[in-house]
N, C-alpha and C positions, 0 to 999 in steps of 0.2 A: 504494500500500500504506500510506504512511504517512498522508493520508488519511480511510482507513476505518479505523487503528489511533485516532487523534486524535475523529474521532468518534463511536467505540464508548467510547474509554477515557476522554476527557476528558467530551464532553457525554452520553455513554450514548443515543447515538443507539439503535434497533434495527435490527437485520437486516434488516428492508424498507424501512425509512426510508432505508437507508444504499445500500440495492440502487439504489430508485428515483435518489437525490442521485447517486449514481455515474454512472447510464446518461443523465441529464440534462446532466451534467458532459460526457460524452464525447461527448454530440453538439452539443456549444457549435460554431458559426461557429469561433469562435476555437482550437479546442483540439485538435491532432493526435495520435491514440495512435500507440505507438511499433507496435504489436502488437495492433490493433484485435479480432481474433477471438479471439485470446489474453483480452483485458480482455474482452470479453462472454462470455465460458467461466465466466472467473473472478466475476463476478459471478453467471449464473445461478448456478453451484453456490454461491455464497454463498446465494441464495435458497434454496435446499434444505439447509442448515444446514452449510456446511465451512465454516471458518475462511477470512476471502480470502486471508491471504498464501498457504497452505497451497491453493489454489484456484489462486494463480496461479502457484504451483512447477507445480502437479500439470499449468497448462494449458501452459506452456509446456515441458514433455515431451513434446508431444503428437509420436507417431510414432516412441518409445523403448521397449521392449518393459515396461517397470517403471521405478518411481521406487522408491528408497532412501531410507530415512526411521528415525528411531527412535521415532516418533511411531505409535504405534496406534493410537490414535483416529484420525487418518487416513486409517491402511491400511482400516479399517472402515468410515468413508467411504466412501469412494472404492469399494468393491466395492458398497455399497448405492447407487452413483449409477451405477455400469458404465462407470467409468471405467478407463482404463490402471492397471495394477495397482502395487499400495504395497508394497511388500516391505518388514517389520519385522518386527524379532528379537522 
């Protein structure tokens, strides 16, 4: 997460740029994801425009009837990607 925060925020990386660099990163020889289906979740939906941290709350819910959030932009997401649903106020 911090990452794809550091390369959006400091270098202004974009959203595919940062897609592609993520999924390259994760299939290093060297580098073990803790949550590998989890991290390719959270990345496609980064490709289709959610925010990743927000991408990888929502993936690692998976099989929780809803996520809770104060964020609507998200809960909006998330119903245009037919994802587990966003419940906000």
């Amino acid at each position: 997460m911090e990452t794809e925060w550091v390369l959006r925020s400091a270098f202004s990386y974009k959203r595919d740029a940062i897609a592609a660099g993520l999924t390259r990163l994760a299939g290093l020889r060297g580098v073990k994801l803790e949550q590998p289906a989890v991290v390719y979740q959270a990345i496609e939906w980064l490709r289709e425009g959610m925010d990743f941290a927000d991408a990888l709350h929502l993936a690692s819910a998976d099989g929780c009837e809803a996520l809770l959030s104060f964020d609507a932009k998200l809960a909006k997401t998330a119903k245009r990607l037919g994802t587990i649903p966003v419940v906000a106020p």
